[in-house]
N, C-alpha and C positions, 0 to 999 in steps of 0.2 A: 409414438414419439419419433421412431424414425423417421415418418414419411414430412414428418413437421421438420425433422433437422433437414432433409434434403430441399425443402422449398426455400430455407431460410436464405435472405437478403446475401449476397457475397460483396457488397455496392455499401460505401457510405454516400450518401445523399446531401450535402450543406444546406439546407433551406434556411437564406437568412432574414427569411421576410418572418418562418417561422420562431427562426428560434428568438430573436428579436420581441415579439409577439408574448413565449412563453418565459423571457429571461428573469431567472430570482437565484434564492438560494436554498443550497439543500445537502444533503449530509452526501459522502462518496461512498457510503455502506459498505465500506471495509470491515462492517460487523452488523448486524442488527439484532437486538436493539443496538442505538448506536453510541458510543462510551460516554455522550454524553448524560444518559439516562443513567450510569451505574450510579452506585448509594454507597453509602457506609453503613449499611445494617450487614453487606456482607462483608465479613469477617475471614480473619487468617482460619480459622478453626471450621468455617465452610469452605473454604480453600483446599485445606488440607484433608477433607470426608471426598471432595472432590474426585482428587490425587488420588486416595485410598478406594474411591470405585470405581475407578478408570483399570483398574488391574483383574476387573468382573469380566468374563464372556462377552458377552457382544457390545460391554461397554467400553470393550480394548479396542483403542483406534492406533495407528501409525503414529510416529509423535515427530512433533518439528519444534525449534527452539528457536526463539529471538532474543537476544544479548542486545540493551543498550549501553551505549558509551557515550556518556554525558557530555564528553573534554571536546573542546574547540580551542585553537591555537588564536584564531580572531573572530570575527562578528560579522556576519553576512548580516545585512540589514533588513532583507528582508524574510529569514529565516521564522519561523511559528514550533519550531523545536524544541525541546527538554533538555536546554545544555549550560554549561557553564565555561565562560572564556577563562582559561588559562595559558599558562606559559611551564607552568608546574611538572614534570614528566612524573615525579615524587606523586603526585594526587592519584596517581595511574596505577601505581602500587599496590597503596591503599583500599583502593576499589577493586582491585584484584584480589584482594585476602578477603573482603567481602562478598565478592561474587562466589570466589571459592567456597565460603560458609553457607550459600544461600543454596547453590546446587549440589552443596551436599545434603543440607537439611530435606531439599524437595529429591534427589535420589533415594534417600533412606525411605522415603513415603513407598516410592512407589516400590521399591524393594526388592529387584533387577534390574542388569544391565539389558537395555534396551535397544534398538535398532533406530536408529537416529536417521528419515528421511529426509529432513530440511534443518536448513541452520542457517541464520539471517545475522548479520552484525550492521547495527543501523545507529544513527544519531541524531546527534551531535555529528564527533568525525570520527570512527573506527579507528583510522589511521592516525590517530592522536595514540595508540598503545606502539611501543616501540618492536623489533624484530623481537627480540627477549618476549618482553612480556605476549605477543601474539604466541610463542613456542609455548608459556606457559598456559593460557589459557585453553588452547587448541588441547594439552597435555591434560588439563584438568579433564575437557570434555569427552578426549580420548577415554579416559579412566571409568568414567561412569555411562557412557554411552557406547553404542557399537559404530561404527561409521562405515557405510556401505558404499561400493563399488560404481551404485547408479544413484547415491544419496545427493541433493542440490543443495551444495554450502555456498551460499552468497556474503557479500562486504559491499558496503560502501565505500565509494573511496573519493577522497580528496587530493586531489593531481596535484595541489602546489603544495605539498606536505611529503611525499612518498617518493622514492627512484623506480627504477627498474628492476635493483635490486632486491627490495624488501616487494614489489610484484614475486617475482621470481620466489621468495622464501614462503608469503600466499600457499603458491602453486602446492612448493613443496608440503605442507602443512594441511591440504586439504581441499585448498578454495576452491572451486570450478566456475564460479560466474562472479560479476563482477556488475557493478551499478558504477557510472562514475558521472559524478556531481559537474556540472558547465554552466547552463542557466543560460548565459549568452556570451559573444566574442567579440562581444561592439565594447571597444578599449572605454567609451566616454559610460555606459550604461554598468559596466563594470566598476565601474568609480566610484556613481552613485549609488549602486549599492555594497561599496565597500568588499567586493572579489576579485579580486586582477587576476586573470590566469590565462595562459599563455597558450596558443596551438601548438606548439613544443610538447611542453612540457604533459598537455593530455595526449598527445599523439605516443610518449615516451611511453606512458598508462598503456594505452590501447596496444599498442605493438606489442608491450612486453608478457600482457597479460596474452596474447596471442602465441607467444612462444612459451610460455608458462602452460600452453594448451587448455584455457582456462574454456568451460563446453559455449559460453555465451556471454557479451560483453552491451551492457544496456547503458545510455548515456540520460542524463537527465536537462532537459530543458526548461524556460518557462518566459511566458510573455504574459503583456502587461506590468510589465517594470519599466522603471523612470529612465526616460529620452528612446523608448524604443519607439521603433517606427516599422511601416510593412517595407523599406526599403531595407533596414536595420539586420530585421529579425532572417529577413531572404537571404543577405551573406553568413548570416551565422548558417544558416542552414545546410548552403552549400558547403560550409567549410565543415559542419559535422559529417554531411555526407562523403565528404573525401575520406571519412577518418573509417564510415563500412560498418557502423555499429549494427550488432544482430537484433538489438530493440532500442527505439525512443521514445521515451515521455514526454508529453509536451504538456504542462502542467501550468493554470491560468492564476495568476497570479492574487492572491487572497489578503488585499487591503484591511486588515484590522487591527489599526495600530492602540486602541483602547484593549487589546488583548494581550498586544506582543508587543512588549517597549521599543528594542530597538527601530520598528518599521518608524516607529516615531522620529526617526534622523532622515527619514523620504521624503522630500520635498513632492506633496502631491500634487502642485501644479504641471512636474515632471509628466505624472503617470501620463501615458497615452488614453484618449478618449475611448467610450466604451462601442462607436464606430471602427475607430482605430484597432482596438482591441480583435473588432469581430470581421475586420480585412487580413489581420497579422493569421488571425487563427485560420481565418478561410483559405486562404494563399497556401500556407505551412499545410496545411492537408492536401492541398491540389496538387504540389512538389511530389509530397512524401508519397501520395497514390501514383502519382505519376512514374515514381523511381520504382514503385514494386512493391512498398511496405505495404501491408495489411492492418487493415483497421483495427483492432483487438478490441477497444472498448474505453468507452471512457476519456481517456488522452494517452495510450497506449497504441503505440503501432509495432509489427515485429517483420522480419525477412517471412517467405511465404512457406522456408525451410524451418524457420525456430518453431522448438518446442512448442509455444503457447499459441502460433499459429497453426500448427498440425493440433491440437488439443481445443480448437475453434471448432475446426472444420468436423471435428470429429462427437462435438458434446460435450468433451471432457474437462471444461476449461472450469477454473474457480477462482474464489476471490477470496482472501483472506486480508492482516491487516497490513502485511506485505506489498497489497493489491492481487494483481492476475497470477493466478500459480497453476500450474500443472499437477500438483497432488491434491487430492482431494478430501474434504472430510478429517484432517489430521487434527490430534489435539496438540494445542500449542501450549509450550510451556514459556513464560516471561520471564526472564532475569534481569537484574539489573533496575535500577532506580526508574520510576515510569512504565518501567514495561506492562504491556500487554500480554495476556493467557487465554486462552479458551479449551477446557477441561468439556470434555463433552457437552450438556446444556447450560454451559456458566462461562461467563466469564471474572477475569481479575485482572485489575490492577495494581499495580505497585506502588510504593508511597514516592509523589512525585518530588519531595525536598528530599539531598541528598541526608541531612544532617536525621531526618526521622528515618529514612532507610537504613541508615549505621545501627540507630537506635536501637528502630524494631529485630535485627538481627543481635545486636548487643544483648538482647533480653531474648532471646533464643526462640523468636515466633519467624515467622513467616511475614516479609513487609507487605502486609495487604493493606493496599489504601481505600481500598472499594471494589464492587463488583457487582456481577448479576447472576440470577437463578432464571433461566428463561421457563415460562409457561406453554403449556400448549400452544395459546396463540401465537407465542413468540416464534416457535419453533416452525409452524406451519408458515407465518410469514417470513419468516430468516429464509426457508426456504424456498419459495416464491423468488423473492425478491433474489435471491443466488440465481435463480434460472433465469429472471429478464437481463442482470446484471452479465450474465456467464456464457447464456444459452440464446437470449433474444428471443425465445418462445416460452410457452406454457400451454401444458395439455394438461385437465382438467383429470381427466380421470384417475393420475398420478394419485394428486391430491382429495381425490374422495377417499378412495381406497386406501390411503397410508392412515389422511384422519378422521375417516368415514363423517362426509360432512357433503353434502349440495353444495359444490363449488359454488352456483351463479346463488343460492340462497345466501349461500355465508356470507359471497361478496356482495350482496346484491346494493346495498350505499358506492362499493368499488367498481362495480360493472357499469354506474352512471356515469361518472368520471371516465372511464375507458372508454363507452362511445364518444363521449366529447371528442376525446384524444381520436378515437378514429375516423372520426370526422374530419380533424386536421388531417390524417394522411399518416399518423405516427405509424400506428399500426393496425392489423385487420383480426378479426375477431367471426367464430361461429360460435354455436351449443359447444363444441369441445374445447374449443384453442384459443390461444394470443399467438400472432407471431409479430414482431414487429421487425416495420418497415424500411428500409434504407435512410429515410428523411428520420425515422424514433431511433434509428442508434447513437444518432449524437446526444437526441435527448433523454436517453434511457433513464438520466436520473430523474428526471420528470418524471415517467412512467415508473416506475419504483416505489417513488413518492408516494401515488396513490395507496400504497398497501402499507404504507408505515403508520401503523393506530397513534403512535405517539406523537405523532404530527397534529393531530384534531385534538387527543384530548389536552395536551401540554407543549402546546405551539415555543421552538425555540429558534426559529428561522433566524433570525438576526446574526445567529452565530458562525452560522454552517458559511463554508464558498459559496461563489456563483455557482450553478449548474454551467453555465457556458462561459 
């Protein structure tokens, strides 16, 4: 596997004859199988057998936590999130005496205090809980968690909601990385989709989380929203570029307004063309290599010094539902209304209405709204697909030997499909390897695809994003 990571591509490649060629849709495999496969056969009480052998020998992994926070102060229009607009700070409370019930009930399972590597606060808008209630919650997870020295506690943050000073109270409380929410800076594109926010007022974020010494400050973008243009999207970029972010996402905008009401206030005659689209993206990658950033994967770029870029270079790099992380293999515990978990071979969801989440803890269960038990095959694939996704190669004999199985037999439906693919240039293939190409990193989730069963036997493409 070494001599495969040392060949690997260091070069992304744009081919937009190809990727034009291969454009559709398909899952970002922040899980596989992917949430949209979980059921309601599993149950809070498989949940909970879970938890209870996660505390076995080698079925003890590192533990990471994700906290959602439902509350939004207004309505990004184009938002696909688990939230609820209020103005209410009182609803904040509330949810707080229940998160507290929920993480105590899943502490009690697992039945010590535990070493707490990662800690994710995602939404809605995080920064909808006030300085207070952040003390308390931070306090809760103090109590039942251990919180380490080199542990990675991230937040999302919403720059027209926050100062400097509750940055600052962050720092003190734990935080070390920080995601902050932009999308774009073009005043008229902000309009329509109902975000105004200021170079101020992120720059206010960004500094202060800088003096807060927070370890890495990642911004989030996104093209293909309404009146954006490649002249548009280029000022925003330089004007993030001023701001020295240690990672950017540049995330392609996912039209499905029979999914998501609000996108239904998008005038789509707005949207830019899906030429448009793939000048905005190509341009934005040609800057962003140009300045330095490193490709990470996906729509992920980072400095050649971050974390996740040294964790490239080196193999180490994973994907959970966070996206790109630097720890690997961690069981994740989900809290809060929605959330996501993965307990060694399972995962769980949370019941996605607020009102059945109160419920299911009102009656002293565990709000599970669905999940999975993964199978072998699951497991063998999940794994795959983590190394095209993470690693951009695969050697073969990993994979005989962990599930004692003739890679090119097993795959052999898969391995047709992969010459296809090498044929375009994606990537190159012997008897032992895949590695893909400069031109297959863009398309990774293409190549991915090939290995996901539930694609062929229960086609659900219509749902997922574009791949490009």
């Amino acid at each position: 596997m070494d001599s495969i990571q040392k060949n690997l591509p260091d070069t992304v490649e744009f081919d937009r004859a190809l990727i034009e060629k291969l454009a559709g849709s398909g899952p970002r495999y922040t899980s596989y199988p992917t949430a949209d496969r979980f059921n309601q056969a599993f149950t809070s009480t498989d949940y909970q057998k879970k938890l209870e052998q996660r505390t076995i020998g080698a079925l003890h992994k590192p533990l990471s936590v994700y906290i959602h926070v439902p509350f939004c102060n207004t309505i990004c229009y184009y938002c696909g999130c688990n939230k609820i607009i209020t103005k209410n700070k009182s609803l904040a409370d509330v949810y707080l005496d229940y998160l507290e019930k929920e993480l105590k009930m899943v502490t009690n399972i697992i039945g010590k205090k535990e070493p707490l590597m990662q800690l994710h606060f995602g939404g809605g808008t995080p920064t909808f809980f006030s300085d207070k209630q952040f003390t308390r919650i931070i306090g809760l997870l103090k109590e039942h968690f251990e919180f380490l020295a080199h542990g990675e506690y991230s937040i999302e943050i919403d720059p027209r909601k926050i100062g400097s000073d509750t940055v600052q109270h962050l720092g003190q409380l734990g935080f070390n990385r920080m995601s902050v929410g932009i999308q774009d800076f073009n005043h008229s594109v902000q309009e329509a989709v109902n975000r105004v926010q200021s170079v101020e007022e992120t720059a206010t974020v960004i500094d202060a989380a800088r003096a807060a010494q927070f370890k890495s400050i990642s911004v989030d973008l996104i093209y293909g929203l309404p009146l954006q243009s490649s002249k548009s999207v280029a000022q925003t970029l330089d004007t993030v570029l001023s701001l020295e972010p240690d990672r950017i996402a540049l995330y392609n905008y996912a039209h499905l307004p029979t999914l998501f009401m609000p996108q239904r206030r998008i005038n789509e005659a707005d949207l830019p063309s899906a030429s448009e689209k793939l000048d905005i993206l190509q341009n934005s990658v040609q800057t962003l290599t140009d300045k330095g950033y490193i490709f990470i994967g996906m729509d992920h770029f980072a400095k050649p010094n971050d974390e996740l870029s040294v964790a490239l270079r080196q193999g180490r790099l994973h994907r959970n539902f966070q996206g790109y992380s630097t720890h690997s293999d961690c069981d994740l515990i989900g809290l809060g209304v929605s959330s996501i978990g993965q307990i060694g071979a399972s995962y769980t969801q949370n019941e996605k209405e607020l009102d059945h989440y109160y419920q299911a803890i009102d009656e002293g269960r565990l709000p599970v709204m669905r999940g999975l038990t993964l199978n072998k095959d699951d497991l063998l694939r999940r794994n795959i697909i983590q190394a095209l996704m993470c690693q951009f190669s695969l050697c073969f004999s990993v994979y005989e030997e962990l599930y004692q199985i003739q890679f090119q037999q097993y795959f052999s439906e898969e391995m047709v499909k992969l010459k296809e693919l090498e044929q375009l240039g994606l990537l190159s293939m012997d008897k032992h390897s895949i590695v893909i190409k400069p031109k297959g990193r863009f398309l990774i989730r293409n190549i991915a695809m090939v290995f996901d069963q539930y694609l062929r036997t229960k086609p659900k493409q219509a749902n997922y994003s574009k791949t490009i």
